[in-house]
GUKOLMI-594472 format. One record per residue (C-alpha): residue number from 1; chain; y, z, x. Coordinates in nm, 2 decimals. Example, Ala and Ser with C-alpha at 12.3 -4.5 7.8 and 13.67 -1.06 7.14 Angstrom:
<mardos>
+-----+--------+--------+--------+--------+
! num ! chaine !      Y !      Z !      X !
+-----+--------+--------+--------+--------+
!   1 !      A !  -0.45 !   0.78 !   1.23 !
!   2 !      A !  -0.11 !   0.71 !   1.37 !
+-----+--------+--------+--------+--------+
</mardos>
This chain:
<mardos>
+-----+--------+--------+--------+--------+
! num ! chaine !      Y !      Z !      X !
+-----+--------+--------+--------+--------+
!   1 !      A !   4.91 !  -5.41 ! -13.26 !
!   2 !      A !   4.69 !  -5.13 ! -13.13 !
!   3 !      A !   4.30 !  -5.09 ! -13.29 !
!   4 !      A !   4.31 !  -4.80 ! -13.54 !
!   5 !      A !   4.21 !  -4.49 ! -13.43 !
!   6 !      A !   3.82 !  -4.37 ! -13.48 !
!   7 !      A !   3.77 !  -4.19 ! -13.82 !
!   8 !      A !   3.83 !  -3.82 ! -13.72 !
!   9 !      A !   3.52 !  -3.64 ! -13.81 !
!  10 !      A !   3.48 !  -3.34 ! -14.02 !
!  11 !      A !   3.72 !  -3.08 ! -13.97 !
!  12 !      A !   3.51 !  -2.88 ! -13.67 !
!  13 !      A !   3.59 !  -2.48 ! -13.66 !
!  14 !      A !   3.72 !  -2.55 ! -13.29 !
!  15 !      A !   3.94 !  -2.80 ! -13.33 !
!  16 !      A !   4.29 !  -2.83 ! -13.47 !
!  17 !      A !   4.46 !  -3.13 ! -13.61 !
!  18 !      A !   4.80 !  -3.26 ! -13.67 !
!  19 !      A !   4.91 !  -3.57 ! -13.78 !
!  20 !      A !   5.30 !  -3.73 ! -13.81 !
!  21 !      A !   5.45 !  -4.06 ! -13.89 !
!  22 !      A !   5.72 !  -4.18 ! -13.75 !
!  23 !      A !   5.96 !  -4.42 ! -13.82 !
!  24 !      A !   5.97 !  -4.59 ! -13.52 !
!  25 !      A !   5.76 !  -4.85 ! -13.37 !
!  26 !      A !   5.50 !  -4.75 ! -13.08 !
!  27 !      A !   5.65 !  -4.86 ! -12.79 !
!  28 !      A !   5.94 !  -4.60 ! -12.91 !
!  29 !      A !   5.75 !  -4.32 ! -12.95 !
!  30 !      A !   5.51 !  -4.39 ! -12.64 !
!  31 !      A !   5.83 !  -4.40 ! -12.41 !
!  32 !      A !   5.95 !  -4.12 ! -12.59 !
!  33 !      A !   5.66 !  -3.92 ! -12.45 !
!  34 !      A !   5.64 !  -4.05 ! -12.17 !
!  35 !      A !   5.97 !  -4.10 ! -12.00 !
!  36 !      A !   6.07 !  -3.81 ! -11.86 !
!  37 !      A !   6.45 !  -3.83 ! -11.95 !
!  38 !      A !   6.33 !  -3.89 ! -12.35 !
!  39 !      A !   6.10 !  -3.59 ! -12.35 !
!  40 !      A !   6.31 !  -3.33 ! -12.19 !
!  41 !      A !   6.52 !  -3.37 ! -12.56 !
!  42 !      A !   6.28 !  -3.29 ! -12.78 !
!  43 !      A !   5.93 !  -3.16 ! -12.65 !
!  44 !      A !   5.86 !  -2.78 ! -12.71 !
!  45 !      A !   5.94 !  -2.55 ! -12.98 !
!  46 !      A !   6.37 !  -2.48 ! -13.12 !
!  47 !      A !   6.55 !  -2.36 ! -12.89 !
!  48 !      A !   6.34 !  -2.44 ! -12.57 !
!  49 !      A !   6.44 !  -2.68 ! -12.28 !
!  50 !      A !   6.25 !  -2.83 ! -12.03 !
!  51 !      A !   6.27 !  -2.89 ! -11.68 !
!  52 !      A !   6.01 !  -3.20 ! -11.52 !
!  53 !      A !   5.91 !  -3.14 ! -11.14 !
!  54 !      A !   5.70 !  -3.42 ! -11.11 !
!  55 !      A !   5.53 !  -3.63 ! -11.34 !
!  56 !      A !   5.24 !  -3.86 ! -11.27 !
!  57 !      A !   5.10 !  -4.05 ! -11.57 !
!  58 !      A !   4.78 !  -4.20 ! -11.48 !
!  59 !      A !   4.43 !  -4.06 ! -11.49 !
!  60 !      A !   4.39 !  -3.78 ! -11.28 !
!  61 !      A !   4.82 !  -3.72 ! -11.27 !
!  62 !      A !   4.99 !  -3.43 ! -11.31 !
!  63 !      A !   5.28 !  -3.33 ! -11.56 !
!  64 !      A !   5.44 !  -3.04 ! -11.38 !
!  65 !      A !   5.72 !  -2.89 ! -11.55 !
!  66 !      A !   5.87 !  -2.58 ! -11.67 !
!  67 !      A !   5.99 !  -2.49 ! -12.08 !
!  68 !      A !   6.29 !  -2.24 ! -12.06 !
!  69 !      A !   6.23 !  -2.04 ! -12.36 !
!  70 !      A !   6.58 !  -1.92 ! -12.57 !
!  71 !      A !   6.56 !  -1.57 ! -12.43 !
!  72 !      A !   6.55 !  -1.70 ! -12.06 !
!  73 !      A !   6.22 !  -1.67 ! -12.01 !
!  74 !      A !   6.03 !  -1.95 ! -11.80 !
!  75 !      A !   5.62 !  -2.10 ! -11.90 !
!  76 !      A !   5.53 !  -2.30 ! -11.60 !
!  77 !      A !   5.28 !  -2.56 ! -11.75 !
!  78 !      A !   5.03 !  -2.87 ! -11.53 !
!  79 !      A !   4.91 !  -3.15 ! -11.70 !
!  80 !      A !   4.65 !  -3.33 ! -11.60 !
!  81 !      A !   4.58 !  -3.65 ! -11.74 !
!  82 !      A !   4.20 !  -3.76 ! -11.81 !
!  83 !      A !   4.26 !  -4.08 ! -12.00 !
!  84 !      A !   4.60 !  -4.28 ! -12.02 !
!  85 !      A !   4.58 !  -4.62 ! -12.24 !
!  86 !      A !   4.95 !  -4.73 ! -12.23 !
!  87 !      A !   5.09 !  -4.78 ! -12.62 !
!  88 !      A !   4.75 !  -4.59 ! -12.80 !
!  89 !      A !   4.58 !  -4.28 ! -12.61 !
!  90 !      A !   4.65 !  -3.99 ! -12.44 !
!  91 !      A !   4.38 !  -3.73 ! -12.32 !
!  92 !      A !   4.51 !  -3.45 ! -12.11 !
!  93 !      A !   4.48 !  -3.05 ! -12.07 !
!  94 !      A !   4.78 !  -2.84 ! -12.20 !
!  95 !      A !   4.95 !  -2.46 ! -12.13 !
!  96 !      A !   4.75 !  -2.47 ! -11.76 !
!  97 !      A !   4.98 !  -2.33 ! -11.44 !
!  98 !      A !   4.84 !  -2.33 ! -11.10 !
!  99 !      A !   4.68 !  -1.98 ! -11.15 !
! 100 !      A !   4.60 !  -2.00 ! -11.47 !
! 101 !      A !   4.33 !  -2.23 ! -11.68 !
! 102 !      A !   4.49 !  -2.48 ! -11.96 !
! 103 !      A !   4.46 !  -2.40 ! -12.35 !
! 104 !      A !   4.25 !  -2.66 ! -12.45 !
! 105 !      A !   4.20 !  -3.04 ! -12.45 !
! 106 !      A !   4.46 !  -3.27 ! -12.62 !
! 107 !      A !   4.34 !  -3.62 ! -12.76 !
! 108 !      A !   4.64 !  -3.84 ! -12.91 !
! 109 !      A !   4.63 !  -4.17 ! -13.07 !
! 110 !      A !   4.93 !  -4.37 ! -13.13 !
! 111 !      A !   4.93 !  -4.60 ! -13.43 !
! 112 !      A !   5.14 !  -4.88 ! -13.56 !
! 113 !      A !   5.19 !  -4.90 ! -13.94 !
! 114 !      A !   5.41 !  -5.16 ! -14.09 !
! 115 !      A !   5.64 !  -5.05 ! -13.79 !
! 116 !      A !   5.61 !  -4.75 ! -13.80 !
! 117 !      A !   5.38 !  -4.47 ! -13.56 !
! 118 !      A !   5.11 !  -4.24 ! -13.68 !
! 119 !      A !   5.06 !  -3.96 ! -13.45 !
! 120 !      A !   4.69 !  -3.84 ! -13.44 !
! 121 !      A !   4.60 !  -3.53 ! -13.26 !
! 122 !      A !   4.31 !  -3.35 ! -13.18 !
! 123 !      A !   4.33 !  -3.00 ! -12.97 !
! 124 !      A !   3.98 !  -2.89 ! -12.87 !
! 125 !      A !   3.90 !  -2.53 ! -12.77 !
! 126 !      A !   3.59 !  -2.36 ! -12.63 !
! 127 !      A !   3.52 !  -2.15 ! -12.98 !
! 128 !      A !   3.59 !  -2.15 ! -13.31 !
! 129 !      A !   3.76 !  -1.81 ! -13.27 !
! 130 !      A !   3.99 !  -1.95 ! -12.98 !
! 131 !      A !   4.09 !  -2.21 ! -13.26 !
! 132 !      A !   4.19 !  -1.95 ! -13.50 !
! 133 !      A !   4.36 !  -1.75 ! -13.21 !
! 134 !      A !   4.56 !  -2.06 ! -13.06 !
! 135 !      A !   4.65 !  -2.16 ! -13.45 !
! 136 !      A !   4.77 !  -1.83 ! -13.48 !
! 137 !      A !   5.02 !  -1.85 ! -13.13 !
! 138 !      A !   5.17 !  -2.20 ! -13.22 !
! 139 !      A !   5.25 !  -2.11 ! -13.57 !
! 140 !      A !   5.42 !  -1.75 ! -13.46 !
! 141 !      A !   5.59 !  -1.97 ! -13.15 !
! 142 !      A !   5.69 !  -2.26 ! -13.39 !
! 143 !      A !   5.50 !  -2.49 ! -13.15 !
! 144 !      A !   5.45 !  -2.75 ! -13.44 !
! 145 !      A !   5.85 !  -2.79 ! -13.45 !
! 146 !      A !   5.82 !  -2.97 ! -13.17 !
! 147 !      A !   5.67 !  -3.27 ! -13.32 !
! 148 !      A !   5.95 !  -3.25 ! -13.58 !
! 149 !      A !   6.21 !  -3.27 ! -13.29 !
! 150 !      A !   6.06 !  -3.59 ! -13.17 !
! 151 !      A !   6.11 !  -3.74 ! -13.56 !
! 152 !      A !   6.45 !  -3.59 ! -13.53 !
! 153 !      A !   6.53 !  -3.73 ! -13.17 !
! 154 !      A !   6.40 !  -4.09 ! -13.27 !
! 155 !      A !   6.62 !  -4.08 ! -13.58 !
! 156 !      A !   6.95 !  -3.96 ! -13.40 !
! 157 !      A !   6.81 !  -4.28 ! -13.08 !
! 158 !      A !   6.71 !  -4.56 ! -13.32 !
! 159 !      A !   6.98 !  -4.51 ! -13.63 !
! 160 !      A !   7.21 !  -4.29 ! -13.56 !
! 161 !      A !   7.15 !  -3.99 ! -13.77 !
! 162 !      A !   7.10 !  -3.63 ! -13.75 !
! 163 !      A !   6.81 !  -3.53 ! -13.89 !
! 164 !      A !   6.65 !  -3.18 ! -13.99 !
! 165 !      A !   6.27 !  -3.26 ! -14.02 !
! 166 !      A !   5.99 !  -2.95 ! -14.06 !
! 167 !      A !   5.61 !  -3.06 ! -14.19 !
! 168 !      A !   5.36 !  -2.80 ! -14.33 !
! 169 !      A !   5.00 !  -2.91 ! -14.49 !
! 170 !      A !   4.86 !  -2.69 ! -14.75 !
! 171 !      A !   4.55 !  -2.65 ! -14.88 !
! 172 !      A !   4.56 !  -2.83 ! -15.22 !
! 173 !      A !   4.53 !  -3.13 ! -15.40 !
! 174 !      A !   4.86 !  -3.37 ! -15.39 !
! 175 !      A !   4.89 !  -3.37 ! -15.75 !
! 176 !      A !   4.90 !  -2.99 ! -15.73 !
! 177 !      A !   5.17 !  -3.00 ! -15.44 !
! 178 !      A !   5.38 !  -3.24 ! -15.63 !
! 179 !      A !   5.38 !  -3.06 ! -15.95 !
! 180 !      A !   5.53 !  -2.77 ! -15.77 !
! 181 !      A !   5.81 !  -2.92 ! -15.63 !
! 182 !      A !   5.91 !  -3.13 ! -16.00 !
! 183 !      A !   5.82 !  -2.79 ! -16.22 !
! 184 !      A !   6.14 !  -2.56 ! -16.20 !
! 185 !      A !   5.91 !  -2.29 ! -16.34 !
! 186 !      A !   5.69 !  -2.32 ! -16.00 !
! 187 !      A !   5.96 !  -2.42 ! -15.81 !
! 188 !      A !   6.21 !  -2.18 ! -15.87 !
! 189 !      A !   5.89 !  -1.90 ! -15.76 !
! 190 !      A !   5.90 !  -2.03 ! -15.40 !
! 191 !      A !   6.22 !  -2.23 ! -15.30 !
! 192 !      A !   6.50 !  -1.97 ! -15.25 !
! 193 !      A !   6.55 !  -1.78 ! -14.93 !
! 194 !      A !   6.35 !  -1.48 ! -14.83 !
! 195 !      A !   6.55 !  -1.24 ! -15.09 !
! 196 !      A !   6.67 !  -1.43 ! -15.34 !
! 197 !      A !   6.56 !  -1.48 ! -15.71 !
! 198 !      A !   6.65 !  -1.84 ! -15.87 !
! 199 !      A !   6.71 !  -1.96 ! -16.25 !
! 200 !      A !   6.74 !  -2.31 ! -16.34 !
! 201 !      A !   7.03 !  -2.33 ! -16.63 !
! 202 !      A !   6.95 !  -2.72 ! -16.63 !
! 203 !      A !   6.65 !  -2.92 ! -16.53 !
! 204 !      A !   6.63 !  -3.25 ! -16.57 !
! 205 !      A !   6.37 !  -3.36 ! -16.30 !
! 206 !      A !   6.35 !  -3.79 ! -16.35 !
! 207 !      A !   6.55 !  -4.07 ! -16.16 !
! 208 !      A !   6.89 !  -4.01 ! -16.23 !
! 209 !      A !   6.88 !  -3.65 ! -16.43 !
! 210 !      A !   7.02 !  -3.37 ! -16.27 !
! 211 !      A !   6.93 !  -2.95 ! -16.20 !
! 212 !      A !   7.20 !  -2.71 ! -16.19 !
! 213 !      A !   7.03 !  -2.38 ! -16.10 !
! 214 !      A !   7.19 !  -2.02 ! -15.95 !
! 215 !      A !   7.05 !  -1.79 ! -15.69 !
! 216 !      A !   7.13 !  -1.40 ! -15.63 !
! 217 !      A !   7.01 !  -1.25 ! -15.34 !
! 218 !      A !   7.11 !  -0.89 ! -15.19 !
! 219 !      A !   7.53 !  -0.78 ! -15.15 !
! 220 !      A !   7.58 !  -0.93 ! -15.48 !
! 221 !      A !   7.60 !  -1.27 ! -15.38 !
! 222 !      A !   7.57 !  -1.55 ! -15.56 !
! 223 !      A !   7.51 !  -1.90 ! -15.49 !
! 224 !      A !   7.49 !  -2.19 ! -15.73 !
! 225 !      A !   7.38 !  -2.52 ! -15.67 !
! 226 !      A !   7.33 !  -2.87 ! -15.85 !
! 227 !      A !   7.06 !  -3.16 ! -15.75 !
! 228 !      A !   7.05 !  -3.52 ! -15.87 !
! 229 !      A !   6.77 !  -3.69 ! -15.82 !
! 230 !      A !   6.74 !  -4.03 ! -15.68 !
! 231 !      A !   6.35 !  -4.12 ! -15.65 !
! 232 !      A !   6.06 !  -4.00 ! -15.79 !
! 233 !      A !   5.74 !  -4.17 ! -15.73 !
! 234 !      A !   5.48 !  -3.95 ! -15.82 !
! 235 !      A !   5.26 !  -3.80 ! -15.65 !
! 236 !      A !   5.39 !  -3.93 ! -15.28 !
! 237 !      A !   5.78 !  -3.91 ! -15.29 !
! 238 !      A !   6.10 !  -3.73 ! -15.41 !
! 239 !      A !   6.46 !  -3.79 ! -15.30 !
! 240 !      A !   6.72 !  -3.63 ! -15.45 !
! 241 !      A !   7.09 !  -3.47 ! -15.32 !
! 242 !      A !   7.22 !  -3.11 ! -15.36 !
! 243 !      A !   7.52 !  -2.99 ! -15.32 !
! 244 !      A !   7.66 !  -2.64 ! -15.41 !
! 245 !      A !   7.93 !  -2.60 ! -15.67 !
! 246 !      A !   8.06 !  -2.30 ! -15.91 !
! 247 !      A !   7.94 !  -2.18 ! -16.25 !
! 248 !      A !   8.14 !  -2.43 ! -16.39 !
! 249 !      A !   7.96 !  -2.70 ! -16.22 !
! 250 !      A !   8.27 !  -2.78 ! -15.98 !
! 251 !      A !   8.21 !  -2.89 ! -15.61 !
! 252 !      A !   8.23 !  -2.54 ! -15.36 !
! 253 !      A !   8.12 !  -2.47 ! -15.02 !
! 254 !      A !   7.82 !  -2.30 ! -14.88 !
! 255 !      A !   8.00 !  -1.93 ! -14.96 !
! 256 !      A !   7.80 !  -1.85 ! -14.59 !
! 257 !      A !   7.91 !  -2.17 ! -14.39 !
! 258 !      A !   8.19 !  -2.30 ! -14.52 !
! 259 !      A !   8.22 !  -2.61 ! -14.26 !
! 260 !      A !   7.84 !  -2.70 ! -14.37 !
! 261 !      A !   7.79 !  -3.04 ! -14.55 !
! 262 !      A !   7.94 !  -3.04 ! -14.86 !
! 263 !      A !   7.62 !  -3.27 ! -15.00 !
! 264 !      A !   7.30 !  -3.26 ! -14.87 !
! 265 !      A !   6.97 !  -3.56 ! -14.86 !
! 266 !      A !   6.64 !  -3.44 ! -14.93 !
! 267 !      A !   6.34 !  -3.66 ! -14.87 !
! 268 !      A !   5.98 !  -3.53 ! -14.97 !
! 269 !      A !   5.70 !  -3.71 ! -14.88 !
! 270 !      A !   5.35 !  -3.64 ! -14.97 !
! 271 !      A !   5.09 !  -3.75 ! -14.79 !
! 272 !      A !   4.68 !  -3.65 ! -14.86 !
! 273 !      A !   4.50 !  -3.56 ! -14.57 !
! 274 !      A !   4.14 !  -3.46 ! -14.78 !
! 275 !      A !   4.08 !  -3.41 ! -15.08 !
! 276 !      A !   4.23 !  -3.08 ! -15.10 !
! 277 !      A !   4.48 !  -3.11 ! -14.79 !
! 278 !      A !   4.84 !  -3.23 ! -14.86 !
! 279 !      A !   5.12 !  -3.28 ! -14.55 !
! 280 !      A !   5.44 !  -3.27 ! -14.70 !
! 281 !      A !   5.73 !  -3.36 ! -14.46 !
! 282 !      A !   6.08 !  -3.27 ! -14.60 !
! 283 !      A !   6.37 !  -3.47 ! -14.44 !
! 284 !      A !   6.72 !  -3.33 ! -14.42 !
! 285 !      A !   7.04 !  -3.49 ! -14.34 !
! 286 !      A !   7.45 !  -3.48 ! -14.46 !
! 287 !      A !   7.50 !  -3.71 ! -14.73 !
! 288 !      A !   7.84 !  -3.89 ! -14.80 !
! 289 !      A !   8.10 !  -3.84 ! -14.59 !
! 290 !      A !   8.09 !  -3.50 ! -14.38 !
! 291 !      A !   8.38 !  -3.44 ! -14.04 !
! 292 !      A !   8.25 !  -3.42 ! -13.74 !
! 293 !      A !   8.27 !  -3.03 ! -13.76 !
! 294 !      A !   8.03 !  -3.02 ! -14.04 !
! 295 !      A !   7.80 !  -3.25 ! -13.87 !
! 296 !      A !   7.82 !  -3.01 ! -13.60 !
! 297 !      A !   7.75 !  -2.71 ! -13.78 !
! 298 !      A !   7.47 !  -2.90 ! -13.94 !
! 299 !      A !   7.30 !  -3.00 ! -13.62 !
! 300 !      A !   7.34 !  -2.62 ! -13.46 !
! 301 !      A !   7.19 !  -2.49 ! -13.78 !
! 302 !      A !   6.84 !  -2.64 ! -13.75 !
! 303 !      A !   6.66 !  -2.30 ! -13.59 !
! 304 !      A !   6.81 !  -2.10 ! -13.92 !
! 305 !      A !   6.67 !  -2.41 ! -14.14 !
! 306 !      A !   6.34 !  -2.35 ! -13.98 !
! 307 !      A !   6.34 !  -2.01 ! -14.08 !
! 308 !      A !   6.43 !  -2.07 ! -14.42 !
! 309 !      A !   6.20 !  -2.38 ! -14.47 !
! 310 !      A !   5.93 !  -2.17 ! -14.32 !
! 311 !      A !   6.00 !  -1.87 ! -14.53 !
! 312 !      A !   6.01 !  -2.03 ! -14.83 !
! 313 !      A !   5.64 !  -2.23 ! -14.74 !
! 314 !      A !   5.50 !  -1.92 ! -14.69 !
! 315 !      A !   5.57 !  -1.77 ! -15.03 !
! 316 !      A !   5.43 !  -2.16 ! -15.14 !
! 317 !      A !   5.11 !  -2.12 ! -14.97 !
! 318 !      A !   5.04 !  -1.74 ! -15.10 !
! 319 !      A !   5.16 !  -1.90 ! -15.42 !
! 320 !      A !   4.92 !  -2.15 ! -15.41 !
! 321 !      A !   4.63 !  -1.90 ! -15.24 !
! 322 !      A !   4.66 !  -1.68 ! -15.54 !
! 323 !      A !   4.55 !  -1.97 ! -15.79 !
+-----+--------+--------+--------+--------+
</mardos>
């Protein structure tokens, strides 16, 4: 197994940090990343692709390769590698081209945890205002979707399943974060879609109850929906299955997408990263038995579930900023 990571310091000003688990072992995600096949379906933000011209992966290599962006334009990008420890570290420079100076300085450590990896990641910059500026870029360019891709691609690889996974940490105590995803008086403030309003008309939020809630959002449309919940260990995990039906409770369709999933799995995981930092991971997939058209529609959808998830984290975070 590979030695635990150093403790990360305190958070520096000029430094950013992500962290991901994934459930996979090491070797997994380390060829993942690595091989050049692997990495060309999943690494950049939704809706890029990627092209490798050469790849060299030793200290002093090169990564040369190009990531096609969805509205056809091209980011030539070199890496160069400074330290390569096969299975546990990466060091390298990223967002460098041969006329142009890299970003900053990536340090990755890969960790096995009852068989599974945690991701550690460290980008350095020259200033504490580059931080804020970079920070500013990946979020608007949904750069941190690309480490939900890899969770995504490693579940479709190692079980078979497609997955929708997006991450987002907040500033606030787990207890905090997990009260507003099991109150329906917080939660229905933040959940539905950018322009929508939501009222629960049941909540019953404990293994084995039930929510049946409605949404209205702009035409006159009107969307209701019914959750049962599965799991609910408190403060690090909910799992629970929606599906939409009528306003008589009775199974419907999405009235946008009627070839989505008729019943969806939610995972939320929890997990503290300070004393006032939370990461919460939500994993998405079809539940029961869905054709292979739904599953389709599914899988094409995850750029508009980004959107929503994202939308509806913001409104969280202002939620939680105006506390």
């Amino acid at each position: 197994m590979p030695a635990n990571p150093p403790k990360r310091p305190a958070d520096r000003p000029d430094e950013l940090y992500i962290t991901r688990v994934y459930d996979a072992p090491v070797s997994a995600v380390w060829d993942a990343w690595t091989d050049t096949e692997q990495v060309a379906k999943w690494w950049g933000p939704r809706g890029f692709t990627l092209t490798t011209h050469s790849k060299d992966l030793r200290v002093g290599g090169h990564w040369t390769y190009i990531m096609h962006g969805p509205d056809g334009t091209d980011y030539p990008n070199k890496t160069t590698y400074y330290e390569v420890e096969p299975g546990r570290k990466l060091v390298y420079d990223h967002g460098a081209s041969d006329d142009r100076p890299p970003l900053f300085r990536v340090t990755v450590f890969f960790t096995e945890e009852d068989g599974k990896t945690r991701m550690d990641m460290t980008m350095s910059l020259a200033t504490p205002e580059a931080a804020t500026e970079i920070k500013k870029f990946i979020k608007k360019a949904g750069g941190e979707a690309t480490w939900d891709r890899l969770a995504e691609y490693l579940g479709k690889e190692r079980a078979g399943k497609e997955l929708f996974v997006i991450n987002r940490t907040f500033s606030a105590p787990i207890e905090t974060m997990f009260e507003v995803w099991t109150n329906p008086d917080h939660f229905s403030q933040w959940i539905p879609p950018t322009g929508f309003t939501m009222k629960f008309i049941r909540a019953d939020i404990r293994p084995g109850g039930s929510t049946f809630y409605v949404m209205t959002g702009g035409n006159n449309l009107t969307m209701y929906g019914r959750a049962h919940y599965i799991e609910i260990a408190r403060p690090h995990r909910l799992v629970y299955t929606q599906e939409f039906v009528d306003e008589q409770e009775n199974i419907s369709r999405h009235p946008l997408a009627p070839t989505w999933p008729p019943a969806m799995l939610t995972i939320v995981t929890f997990t503290e990263e300070g004393p006032d930092k939370t990461r919460v991971t939500v994993e998405w997939q079809p539940h029961g038995n869905s054709t292979a058209e739904e599953i389709a529609t599914f899988v094409q959808s995850r750029a508009g579930m980004t959107m929503g998830w994202t939308g509806s984290f913001d409104k969280l975070e202002a939620k939680l900023a105006a506390r």
